[in-house]
PDB file of N, CA, C and O in Angstrom:
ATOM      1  N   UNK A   1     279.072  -6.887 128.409  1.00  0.00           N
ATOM      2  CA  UNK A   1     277.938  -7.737 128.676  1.00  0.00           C
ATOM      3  C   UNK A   1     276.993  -7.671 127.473  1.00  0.00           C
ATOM      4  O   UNK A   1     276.608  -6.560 127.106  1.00  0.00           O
ATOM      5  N   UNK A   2     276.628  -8.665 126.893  1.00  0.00           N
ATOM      6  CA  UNK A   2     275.402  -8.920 126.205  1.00  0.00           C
ATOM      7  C   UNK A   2     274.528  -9.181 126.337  1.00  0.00           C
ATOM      8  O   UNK A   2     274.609 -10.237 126.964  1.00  0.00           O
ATOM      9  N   UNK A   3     273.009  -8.831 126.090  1.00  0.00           N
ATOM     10  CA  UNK A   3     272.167  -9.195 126.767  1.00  0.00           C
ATOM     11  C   UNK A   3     271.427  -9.696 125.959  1.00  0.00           C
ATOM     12  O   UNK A   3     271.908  -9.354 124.879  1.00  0.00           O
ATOM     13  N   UNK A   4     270.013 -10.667 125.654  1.00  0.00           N
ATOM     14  CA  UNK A   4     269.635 -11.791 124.771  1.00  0.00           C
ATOM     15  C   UNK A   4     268.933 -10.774 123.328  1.00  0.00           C
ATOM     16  O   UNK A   4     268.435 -11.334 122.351  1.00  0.00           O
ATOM     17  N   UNK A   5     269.041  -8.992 123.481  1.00  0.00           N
ATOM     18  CA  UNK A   5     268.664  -8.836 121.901  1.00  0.00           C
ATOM     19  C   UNK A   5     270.010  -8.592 121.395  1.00  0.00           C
ATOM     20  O   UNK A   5     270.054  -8.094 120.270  1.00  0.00           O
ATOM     21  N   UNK A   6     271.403  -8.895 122.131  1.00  0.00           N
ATOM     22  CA  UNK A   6     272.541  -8.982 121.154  1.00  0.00           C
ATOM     23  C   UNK A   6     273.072  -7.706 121.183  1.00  0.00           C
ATOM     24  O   UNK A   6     273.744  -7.341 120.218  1.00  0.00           O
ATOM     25  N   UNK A   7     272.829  -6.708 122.436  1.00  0.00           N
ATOM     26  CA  UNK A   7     273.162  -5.283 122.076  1.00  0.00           C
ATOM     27  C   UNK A   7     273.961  -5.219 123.556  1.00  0.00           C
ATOM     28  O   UNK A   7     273.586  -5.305 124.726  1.00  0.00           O
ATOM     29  N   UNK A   8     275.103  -5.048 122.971  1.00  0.00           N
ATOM     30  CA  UNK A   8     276.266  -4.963 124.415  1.00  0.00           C
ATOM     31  C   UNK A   8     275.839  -3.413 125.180  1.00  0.00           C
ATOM     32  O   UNK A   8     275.496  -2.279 124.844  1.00  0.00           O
ATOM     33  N   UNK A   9     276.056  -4.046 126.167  1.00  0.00           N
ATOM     34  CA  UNK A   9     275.960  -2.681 127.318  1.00  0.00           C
ATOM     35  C   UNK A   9     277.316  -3.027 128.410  1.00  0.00           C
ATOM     36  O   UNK A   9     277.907  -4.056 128.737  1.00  0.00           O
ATOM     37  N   UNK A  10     277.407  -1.909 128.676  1.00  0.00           N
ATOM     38  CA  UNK A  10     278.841  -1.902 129.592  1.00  0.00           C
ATOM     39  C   UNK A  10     278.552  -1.060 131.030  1.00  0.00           C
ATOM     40  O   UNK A  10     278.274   0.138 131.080  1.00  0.00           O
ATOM     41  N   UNK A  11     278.673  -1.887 132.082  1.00  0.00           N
ATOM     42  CA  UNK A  11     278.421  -1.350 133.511  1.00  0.00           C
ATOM     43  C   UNK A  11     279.643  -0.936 134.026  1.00  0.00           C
ATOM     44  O   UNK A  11     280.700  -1.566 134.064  1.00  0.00           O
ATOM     45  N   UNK A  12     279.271   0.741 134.614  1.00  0.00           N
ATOM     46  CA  UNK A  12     280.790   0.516 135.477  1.00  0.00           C
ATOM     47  C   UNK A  12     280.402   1.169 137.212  1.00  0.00           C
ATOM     48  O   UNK A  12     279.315   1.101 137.787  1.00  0.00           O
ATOM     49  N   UNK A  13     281.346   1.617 137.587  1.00  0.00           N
ATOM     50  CA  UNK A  13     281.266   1.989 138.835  1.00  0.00           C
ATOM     51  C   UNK A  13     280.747   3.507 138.822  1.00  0.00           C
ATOM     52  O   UNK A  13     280.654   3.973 137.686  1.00  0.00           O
ATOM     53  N   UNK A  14     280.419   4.303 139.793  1.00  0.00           N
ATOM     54  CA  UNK A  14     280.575   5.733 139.724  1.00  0.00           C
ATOM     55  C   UNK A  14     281.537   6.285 140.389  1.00  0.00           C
ATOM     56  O   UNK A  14     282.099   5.650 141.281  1.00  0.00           O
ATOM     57  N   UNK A  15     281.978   7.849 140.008  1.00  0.00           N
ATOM     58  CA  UNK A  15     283.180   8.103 139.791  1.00  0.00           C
ATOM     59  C   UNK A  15     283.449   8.280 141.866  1.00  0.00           C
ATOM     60  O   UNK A  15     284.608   8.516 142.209  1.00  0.00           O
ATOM     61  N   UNK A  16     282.464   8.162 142.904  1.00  0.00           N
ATOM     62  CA  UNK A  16     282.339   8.214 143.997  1.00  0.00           C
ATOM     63  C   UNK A  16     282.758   7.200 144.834  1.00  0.00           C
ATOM     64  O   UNK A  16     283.323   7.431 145.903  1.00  0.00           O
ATOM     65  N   UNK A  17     282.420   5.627 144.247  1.00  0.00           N
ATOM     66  CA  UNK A  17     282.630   4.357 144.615  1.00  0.00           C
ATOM     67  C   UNK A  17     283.904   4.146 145.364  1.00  0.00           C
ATOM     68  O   UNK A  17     284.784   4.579 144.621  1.00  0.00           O
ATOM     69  N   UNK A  18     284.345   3.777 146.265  1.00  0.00           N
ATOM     70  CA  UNK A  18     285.641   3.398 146.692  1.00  0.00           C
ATOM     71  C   UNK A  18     286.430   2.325 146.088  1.00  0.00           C
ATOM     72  O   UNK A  18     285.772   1.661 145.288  1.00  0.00           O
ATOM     73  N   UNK A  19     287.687   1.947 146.241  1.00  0.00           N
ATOM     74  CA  UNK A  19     288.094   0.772 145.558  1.00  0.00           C
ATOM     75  C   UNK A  19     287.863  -1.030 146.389  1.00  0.00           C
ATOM     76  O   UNK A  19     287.823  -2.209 146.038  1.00  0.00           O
ATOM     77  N   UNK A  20     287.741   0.015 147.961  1.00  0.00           N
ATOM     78  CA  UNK A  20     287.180  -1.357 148.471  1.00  0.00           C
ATOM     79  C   UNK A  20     285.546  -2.052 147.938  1.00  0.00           C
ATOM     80  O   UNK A  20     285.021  -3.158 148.067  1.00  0.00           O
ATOM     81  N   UNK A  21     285.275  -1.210 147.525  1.00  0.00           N
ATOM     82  CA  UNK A  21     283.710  -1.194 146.993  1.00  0.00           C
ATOM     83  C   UNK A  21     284.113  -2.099 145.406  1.00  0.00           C
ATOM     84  O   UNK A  21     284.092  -3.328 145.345  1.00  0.00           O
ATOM     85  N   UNK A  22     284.344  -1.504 144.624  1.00  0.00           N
ATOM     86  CA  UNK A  22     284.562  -1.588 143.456  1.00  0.00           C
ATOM     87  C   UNK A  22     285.529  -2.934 143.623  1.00  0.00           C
ATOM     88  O   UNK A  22     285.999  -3.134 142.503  1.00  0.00           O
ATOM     89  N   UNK A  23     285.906  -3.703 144.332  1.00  0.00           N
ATOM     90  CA  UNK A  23     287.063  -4.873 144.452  1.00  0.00           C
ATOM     91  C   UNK A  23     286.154  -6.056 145.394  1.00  0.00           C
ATOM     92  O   UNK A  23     286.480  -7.228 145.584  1.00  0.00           O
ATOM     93  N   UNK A  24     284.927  -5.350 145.904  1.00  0.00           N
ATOM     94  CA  UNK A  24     283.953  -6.065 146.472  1.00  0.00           C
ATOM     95  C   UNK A  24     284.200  -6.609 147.855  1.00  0.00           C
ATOM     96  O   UNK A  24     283.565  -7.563 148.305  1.00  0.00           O
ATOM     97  N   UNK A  25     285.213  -5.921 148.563  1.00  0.00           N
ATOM     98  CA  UNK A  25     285.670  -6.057 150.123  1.00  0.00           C
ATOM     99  C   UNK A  25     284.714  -5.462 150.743  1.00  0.00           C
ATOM    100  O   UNK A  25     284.874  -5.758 151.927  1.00  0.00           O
ATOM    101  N   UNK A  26     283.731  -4.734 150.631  1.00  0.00           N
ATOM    102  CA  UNK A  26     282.856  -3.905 151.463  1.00  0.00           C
ATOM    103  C   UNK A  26     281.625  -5.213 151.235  1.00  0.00           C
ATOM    104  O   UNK A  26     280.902  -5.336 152.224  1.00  0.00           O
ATOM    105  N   UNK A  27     281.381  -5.967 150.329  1.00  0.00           N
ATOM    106  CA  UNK A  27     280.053  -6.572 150.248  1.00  0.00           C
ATOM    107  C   UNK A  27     280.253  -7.953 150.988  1.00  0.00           C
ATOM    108  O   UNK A  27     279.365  -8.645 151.487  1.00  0.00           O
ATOM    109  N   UNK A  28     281.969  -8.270 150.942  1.00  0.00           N
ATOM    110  CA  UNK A  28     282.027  -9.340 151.636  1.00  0.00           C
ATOM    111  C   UNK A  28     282.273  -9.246 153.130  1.00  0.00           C
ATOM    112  O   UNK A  28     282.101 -10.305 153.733  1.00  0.00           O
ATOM    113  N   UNK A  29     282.626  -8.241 153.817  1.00  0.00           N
ATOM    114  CA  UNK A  29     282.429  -7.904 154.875  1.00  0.00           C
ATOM    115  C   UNK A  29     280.940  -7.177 155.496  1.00  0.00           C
ATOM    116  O   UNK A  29     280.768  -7.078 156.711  1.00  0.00           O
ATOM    117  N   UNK A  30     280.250  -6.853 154.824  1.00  0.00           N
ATOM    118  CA  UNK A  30     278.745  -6.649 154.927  1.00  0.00           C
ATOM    119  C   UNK A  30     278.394  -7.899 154.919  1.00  0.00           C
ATOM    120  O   UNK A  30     277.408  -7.950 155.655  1.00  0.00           O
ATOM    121  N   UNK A  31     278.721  -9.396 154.342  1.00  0.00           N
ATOM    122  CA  UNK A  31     277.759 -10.581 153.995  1.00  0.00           C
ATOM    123  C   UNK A  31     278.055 -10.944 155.253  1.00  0.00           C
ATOM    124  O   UNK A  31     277.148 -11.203 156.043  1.00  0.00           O
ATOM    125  N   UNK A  32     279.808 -11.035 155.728  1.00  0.00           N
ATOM    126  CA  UNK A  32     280.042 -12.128 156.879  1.00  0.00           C
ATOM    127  C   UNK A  32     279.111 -11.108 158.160  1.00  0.00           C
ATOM    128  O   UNK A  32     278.165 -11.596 158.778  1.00  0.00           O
ATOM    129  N   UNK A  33     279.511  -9.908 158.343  1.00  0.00           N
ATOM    130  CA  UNK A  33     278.708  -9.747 159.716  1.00  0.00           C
ATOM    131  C   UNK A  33     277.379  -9.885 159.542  1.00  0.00           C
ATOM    132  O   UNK A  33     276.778 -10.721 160.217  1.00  0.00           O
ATOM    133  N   UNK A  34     276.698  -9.078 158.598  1.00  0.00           N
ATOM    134  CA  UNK A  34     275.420  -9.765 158.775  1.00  0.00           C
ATOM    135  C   UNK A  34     275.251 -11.555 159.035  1.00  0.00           C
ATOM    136  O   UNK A  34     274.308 -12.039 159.661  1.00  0.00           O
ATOM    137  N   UNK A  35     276.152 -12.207 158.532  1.00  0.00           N
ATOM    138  CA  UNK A  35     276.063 -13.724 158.694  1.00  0.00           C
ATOM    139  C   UNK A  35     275.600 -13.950 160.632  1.00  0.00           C
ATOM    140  O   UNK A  35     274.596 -14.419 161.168  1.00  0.00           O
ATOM    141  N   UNK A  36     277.213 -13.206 161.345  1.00  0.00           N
ATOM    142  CA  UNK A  36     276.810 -13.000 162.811  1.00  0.00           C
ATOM    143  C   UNK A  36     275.876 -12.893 163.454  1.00  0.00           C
ATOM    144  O   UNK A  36     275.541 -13.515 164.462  1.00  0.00           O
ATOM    145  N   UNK A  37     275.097 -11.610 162.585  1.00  0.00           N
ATOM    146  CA  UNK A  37     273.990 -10.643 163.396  1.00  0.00           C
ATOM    147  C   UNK A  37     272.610 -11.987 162.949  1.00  0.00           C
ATOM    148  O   UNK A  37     271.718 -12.083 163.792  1.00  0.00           O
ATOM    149  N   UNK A  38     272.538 -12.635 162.081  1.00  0.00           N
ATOM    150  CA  UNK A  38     271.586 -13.438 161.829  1.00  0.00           C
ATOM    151  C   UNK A  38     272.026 -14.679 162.610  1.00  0.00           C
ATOM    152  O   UNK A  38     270.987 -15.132 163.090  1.00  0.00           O
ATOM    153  N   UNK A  39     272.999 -15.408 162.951  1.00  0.00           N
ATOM    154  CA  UNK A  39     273.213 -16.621 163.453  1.00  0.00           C
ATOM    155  C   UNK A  39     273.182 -17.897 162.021  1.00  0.00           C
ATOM    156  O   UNK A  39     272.568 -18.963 162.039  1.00  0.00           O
ATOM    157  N   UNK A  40     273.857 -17.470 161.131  1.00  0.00           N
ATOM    158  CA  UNK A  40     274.173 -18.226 159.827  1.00  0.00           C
ATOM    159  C   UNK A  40     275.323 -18.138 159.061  1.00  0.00           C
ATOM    160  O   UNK A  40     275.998 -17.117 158.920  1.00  0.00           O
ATOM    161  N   UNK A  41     275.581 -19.446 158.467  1.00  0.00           N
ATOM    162  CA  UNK A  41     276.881 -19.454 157.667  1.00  0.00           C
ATOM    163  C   UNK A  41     276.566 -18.315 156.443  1.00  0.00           C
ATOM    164  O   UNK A  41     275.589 -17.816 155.885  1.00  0.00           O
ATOM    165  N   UNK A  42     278.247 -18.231 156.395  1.00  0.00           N
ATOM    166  CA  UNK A  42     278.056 -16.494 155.103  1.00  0.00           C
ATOM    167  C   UNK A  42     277.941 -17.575 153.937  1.00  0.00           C
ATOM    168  O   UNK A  42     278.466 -18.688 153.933  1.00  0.00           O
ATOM    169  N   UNK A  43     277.127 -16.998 152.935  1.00  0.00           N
ATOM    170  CA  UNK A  43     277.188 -17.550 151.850  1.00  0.00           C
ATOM    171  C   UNK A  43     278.111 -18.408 150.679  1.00  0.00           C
ATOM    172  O   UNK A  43     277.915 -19.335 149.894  1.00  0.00           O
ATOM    173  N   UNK A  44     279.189 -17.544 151.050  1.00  0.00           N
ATOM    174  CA  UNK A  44     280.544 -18.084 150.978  1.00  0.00           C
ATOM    175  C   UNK A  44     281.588 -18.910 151.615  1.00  0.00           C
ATOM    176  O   UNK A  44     282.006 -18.601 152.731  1.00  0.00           O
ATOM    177  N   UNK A  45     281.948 -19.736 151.107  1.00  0.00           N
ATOM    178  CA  UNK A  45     282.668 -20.706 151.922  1.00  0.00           C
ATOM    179  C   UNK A  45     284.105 -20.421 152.322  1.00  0.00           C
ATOM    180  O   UNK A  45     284.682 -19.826 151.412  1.00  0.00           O
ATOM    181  N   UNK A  46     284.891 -20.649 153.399  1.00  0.00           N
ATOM    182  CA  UNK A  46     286.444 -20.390 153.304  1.00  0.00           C
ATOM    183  C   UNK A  46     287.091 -21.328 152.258  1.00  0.00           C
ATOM    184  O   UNK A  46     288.288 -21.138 152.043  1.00  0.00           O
ATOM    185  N   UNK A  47     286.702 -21.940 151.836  1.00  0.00           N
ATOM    186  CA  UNK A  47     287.111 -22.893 150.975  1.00  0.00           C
ATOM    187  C   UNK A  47     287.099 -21.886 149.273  1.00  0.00           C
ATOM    188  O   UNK A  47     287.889 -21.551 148.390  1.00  0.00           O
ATOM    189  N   UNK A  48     286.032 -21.788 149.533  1.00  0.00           N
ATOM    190  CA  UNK A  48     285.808 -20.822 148.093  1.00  0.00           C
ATOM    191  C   UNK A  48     286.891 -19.716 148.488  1.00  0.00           C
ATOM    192  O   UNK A  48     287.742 -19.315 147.693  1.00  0.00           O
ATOM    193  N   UNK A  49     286.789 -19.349 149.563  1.00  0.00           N
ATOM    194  CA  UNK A  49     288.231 -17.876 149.431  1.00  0.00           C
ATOM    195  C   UNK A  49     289.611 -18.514 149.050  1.00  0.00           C
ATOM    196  O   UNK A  49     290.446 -18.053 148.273  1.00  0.00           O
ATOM    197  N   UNK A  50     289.668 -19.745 149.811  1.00  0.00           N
ATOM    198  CA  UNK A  50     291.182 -20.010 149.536  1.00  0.00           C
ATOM    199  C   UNK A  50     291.232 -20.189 148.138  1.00  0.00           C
ATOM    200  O   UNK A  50     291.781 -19.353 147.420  1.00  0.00           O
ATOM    201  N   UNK A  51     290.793 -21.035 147.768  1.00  0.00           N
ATOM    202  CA  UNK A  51     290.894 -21.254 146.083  1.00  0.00           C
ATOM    203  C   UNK A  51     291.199 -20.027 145.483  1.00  0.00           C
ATOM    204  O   UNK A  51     292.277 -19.807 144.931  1.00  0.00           O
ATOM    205  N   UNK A  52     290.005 -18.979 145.601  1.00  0.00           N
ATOM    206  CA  UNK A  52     290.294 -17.620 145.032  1.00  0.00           C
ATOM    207  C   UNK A  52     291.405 -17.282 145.218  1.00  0.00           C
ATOM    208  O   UNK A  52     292.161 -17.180 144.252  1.00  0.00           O
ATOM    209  N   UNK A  53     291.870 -16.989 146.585  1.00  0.00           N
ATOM    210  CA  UNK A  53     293.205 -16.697 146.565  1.00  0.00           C
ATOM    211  C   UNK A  53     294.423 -17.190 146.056  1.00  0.00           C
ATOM    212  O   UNK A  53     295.475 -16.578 145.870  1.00  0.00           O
ATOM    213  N   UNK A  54     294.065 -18.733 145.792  1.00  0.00           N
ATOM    214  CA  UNK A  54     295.395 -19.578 145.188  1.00  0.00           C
ATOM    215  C   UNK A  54     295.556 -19.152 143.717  1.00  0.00           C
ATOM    216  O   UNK A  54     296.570 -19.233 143.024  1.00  0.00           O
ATOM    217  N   UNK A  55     294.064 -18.576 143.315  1.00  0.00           N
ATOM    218  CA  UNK A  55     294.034 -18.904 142.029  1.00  0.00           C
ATOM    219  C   UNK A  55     295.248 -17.363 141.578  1.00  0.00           C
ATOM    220  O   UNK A  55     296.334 -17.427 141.002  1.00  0.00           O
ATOM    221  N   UNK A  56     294.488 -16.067 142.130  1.00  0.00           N
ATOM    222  CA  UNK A  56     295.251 -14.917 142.342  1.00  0.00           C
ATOM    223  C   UNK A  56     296.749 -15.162 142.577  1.00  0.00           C
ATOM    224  O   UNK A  56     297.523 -14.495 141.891  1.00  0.00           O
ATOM    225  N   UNK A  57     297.086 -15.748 143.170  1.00  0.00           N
ATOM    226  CA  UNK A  57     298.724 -15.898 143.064  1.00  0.00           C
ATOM    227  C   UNK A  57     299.172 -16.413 141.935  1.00  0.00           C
ATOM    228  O   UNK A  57     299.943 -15.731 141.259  1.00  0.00           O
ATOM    229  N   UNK A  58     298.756 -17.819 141.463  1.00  0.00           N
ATOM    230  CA  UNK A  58     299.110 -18.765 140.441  1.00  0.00           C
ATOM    231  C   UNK A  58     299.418 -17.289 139.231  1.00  0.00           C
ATOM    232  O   UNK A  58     300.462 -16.917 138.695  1.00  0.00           O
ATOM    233  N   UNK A  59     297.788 -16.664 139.140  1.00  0.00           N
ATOM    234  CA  UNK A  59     297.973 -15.953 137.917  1.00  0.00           C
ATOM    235  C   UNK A  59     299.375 -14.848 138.475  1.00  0.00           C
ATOM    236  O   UNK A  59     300.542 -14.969 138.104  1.00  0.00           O
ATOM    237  N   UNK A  60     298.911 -13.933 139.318  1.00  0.00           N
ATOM    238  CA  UNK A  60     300.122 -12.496 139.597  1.00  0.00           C
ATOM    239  C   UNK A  60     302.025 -13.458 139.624  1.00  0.00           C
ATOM    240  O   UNK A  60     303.055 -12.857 139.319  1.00  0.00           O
ATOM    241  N   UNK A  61     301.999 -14.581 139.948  1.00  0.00           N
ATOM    242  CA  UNK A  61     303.226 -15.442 139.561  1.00  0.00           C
ATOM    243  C   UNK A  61     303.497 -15.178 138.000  1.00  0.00           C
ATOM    244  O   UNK A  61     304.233 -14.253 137.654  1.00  0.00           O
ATOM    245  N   UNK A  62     302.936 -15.942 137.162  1.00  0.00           N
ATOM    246  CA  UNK A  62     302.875 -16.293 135.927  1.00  0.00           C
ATOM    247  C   UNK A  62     303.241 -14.976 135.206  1.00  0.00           C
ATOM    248  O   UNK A  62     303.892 -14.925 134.163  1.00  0.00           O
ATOM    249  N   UNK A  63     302.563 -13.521 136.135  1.00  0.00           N
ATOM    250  CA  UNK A  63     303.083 -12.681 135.340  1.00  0.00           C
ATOM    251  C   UNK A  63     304.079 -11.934 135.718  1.00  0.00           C
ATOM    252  O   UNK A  63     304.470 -10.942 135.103  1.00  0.00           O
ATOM    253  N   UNK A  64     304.532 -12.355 136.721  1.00  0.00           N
ATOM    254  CA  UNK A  64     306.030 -11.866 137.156  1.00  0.00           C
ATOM    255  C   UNK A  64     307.004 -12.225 136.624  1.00  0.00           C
ATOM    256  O   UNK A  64     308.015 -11.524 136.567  1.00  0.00           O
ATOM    257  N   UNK A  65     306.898 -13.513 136.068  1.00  0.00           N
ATOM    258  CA  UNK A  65     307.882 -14.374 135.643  1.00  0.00           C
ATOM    259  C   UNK A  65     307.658 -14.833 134.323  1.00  0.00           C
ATOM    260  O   UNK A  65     308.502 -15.648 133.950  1.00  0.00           O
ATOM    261  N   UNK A  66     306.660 -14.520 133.400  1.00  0.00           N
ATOM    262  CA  UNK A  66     306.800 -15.327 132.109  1.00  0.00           C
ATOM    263  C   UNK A  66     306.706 -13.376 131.014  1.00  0.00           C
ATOM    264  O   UNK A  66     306.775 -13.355 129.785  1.00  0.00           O
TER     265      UNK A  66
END
């Protein structure tokens, strides 16, 4: 990451973090129930997951095979 005086900094996880954490399954299951507990759509669309997911195959394909 760069930030606007041009001096890269690099974020990572701590060495405690889980991988569901760190892969961001814990924040998207924190968004949808809270979505419940409030009576609102999650921020995210199923539409936006599928894509994600199509996109994840297309690529893990491509590298199975090329």
């Amino acid at each position: 990451m760069v930030n606007t005086n041009h001096i890269e900094t690099k974020k990572s996880f701590g060495n405690w973090d889980t991988t569901l954490h760190k892969r961001g399954f814990e924040q998207l299951v924190a968004e949808f129930t809270n979505s419940l507990r409030t009576n609102r759509f999650p921020s995210m669309s199923m539409r936006d997951s599928l894509l994600t997911h199509e996109i994840c195959e297309k690529v893990v394909y491509e590298l199975e095979n090329n």
